[in-house]
N, C-alpha and C positions, 0 to 999 in steps of 0.2 A: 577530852580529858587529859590526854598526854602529852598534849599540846600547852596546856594550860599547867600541868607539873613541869614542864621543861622551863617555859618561863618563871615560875618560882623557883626551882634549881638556878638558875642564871641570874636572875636576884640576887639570891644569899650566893652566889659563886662569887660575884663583883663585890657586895657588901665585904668577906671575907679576906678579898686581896685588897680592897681599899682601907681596912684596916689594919692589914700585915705593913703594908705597905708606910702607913702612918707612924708605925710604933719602930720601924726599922731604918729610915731615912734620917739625915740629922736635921736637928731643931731648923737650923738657916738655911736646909736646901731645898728649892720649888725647883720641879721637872715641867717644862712643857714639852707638849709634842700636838700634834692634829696635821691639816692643812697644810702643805709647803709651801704654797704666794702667797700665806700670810706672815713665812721666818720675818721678811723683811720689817715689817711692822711690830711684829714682837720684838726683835732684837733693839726698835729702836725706843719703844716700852723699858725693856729690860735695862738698857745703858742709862735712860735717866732716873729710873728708879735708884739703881745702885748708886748715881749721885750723893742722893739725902740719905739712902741704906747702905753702906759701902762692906755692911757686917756682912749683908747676906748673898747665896749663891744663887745665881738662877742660869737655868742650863736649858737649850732647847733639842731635845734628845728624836732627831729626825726620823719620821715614820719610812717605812719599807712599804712591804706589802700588808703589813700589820703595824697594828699600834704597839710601842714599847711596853714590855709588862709592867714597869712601873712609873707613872706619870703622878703630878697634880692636877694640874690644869689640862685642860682640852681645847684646841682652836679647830674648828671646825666651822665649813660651807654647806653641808647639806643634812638635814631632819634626821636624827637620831632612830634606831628602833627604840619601839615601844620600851622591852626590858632595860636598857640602857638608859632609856630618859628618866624611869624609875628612879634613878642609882645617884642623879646628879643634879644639881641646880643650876641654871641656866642663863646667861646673861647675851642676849643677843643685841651686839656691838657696832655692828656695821650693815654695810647691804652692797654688795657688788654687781656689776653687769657681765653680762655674757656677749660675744658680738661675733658676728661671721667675719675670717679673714680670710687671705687668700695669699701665696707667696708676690711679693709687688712688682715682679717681673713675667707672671703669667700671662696669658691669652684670658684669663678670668678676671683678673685684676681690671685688665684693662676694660674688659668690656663691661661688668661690671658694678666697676667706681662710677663708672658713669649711669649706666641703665639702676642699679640698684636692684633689691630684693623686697617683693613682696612678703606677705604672710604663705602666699598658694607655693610662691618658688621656692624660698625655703622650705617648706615640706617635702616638696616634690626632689629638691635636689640632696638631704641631708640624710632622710631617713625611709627606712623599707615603711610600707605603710600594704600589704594585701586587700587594703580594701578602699583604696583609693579608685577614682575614675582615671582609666589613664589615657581616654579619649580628650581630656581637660588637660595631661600635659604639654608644658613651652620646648619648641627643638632648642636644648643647649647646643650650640654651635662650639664655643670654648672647652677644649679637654681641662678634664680637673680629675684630682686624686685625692677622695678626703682621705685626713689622719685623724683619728679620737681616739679616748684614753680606752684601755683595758683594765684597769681595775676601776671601780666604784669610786669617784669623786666628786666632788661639788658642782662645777664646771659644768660637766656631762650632764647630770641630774638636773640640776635648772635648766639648762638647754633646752634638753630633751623635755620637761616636763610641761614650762611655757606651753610649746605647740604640742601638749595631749599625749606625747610618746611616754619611753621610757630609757633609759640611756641605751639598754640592749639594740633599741630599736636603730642608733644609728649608723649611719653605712658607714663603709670603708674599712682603712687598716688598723687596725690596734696596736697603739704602741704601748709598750710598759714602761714604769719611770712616773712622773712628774707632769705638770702641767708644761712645765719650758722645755719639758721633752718632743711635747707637740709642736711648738714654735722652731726649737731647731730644725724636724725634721722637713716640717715646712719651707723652711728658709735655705735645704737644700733639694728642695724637687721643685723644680721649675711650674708643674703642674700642679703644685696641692692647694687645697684648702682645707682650712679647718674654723677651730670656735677657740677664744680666750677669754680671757677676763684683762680691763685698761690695766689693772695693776702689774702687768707682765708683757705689755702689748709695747710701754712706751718708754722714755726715758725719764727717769723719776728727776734727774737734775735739769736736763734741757725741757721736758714735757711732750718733745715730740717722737713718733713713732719710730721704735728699731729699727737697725735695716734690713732690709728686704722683706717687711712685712706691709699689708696692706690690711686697713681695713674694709671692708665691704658696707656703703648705707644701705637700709633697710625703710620701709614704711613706714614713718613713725605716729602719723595720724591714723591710719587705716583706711587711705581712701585708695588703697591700691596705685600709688605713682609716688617718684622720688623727686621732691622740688631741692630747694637750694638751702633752705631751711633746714632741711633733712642730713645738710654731709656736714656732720658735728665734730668729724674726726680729725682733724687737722692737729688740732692739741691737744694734750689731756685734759687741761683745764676747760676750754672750750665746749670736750665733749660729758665733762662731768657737770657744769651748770647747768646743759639740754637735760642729760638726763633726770638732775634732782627736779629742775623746774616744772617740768613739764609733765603730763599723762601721756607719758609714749607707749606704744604699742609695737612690739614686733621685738620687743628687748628684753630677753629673759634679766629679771633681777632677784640674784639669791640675798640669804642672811647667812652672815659670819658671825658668829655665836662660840661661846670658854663658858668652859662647865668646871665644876668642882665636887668633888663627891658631896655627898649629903651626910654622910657620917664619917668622925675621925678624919677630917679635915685638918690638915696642918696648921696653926696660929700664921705662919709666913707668908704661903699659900694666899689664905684668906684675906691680908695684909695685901699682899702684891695685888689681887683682883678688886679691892675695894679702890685700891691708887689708881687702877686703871679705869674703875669706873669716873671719876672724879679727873682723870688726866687722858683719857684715850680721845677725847673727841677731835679737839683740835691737830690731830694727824692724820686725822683719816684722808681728807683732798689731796695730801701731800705724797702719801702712797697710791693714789688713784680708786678710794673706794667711795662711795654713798654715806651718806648721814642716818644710822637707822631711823627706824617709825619713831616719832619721840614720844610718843605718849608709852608704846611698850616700854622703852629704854628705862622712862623715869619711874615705871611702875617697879620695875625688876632694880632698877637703882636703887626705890627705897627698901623692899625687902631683903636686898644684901647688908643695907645699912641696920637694917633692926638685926638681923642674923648676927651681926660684928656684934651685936650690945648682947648678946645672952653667954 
């Protein structure tokens, strides 16, 4: 029962400030915040928008370890709580991969890029698991050092979830910060690995991978062996046609999803995500994400559009 009074308080606590918030902001200004590998893609949202709107403001007020107290919009990679999804409508826009890497001068890299990653080895090497057979584990010969995030992010959570964990579950060191936090830290320990997402992995102008990162292939049919079919990662482009084509397995893929409150919505707000419905698709490749489901996309596309007419 107090359980169930707590989420009604948290309810009316967010309804509250989603409408303080509305009545105090001015007419022309949308906040984003969420997600930080998805700024880049907002920003470039943003910049053509204010082309055709050049009236209005839109600001993307970067999250910490908390979300800003006062936002519009939401960019977010991983499934809302319950009381929160209550609060907001939901457009889920994109779909991203997760992938194991490795610093590209390691003893892991090297061994590897080549041998590749099962579904069994990835478990075995990522995440604590007590109740595994550890008679079934492979001698890793190559020293490694995972790095993963310490607060609660998308990245992590898909990861981890793909193969039945939970983010808690995976080893290594915690860093605080950002997903490029991980990548740098990587790119200076000889030894590590870790997980990203293509969107952060490559160079968005040339398409090919940052330096000193490696990606690691993984099983993509599930028959336990890595062919040649399998090493997708060479380019961005490359490795985003395998993944939309095809039913791969061994490849955690999340949703990137902007919400809106539900009530006391700002008119500009509302404005700016309907443009994005109608203008976001044809950028997704370019930043390195997934084409969402389209049948969900069009369904949530028309209900935002009846929502604009009331």
């Amino acid at each position: 029962m107090k359980s169930f009074i707590s989420v009604i308080a948290f309810y009316f606590l967010i309804l509250s400030a989603s409408a303080a918030w509305a009545q105090q902001a001015p007419a022309n200004k949308v906040v984003v915040t969420g997600v930080r590998f998805a700024y880049p893609l907002v920003e470039k949202w943003i910049k053509d928008y204010k082309e055709v709107n050049p009236q209005t403001e839109i600001i993307i007020e970067s999250r910490t370890t908390t979300d800003p107290a006062k936002y519009d919009l939401l960019i977010e990679a991983y499934e809302p709580e319950p009381a929160v999804k209550e609060t907001r409508e939901y457009l889920y826009l994109a779909r991203y991969a997760v992938v194991p890497i490795a610093n590209a001068n390691s003893a892991f890299a090297k061994t590897y890029r080549e041998k590749g990653l099962t579904n069994d080895l990835i478990k075995q090497i990522y995440f604590h698991d007590i109740l595994a057979d550890k008679s079934d584990a492979k001698t890793i010969k190559a020293p490694f050092t995972i790095y993963t995030r310490l607060q609660k992010a998308g990245a992590p959570t898909t990861f981890a979830q793909h193969f039945d964990y939970t983010q808690q579950n995976i080893k290594g060191k915690a860093i605080a910060g950002a997903d490029e936090h991980l990548i740098k830290a990587l790119q200076k320990d000889s030894t590590a690995i870790s997980y990203s997402t293509p969107s952060l992995l490559y160079d968005l102008k040339t398409r090919h991978l940052v330096p000193g990162v490696a990606v690691i292939p993984v099983d993509l049919d599930g028959n336990n062996k890595i062919n040649e079919r399998e090493r997708i990662y060479s380019d961005l482009d490359t490795a985003l046609k395998a993944l939309e084509e095809e039913d791969v397995k061994n490849v955690p893929i999340g949703h990137l999803h902007i919400s809106i409150s539900k009530i006391n919505e700002r008119p500009e707000a509302l404005k700016f995500l309907l443009w994005i419905l109608q203008n976001s698709q044809d950028d997704l490749h370019d930043f390195g994400y997934l084409k969402p489901d389209q049948k969900r996309f069009d369904q949530e596309k028309e209900k935002f559009e009846q929502r604009a007419l009331k």
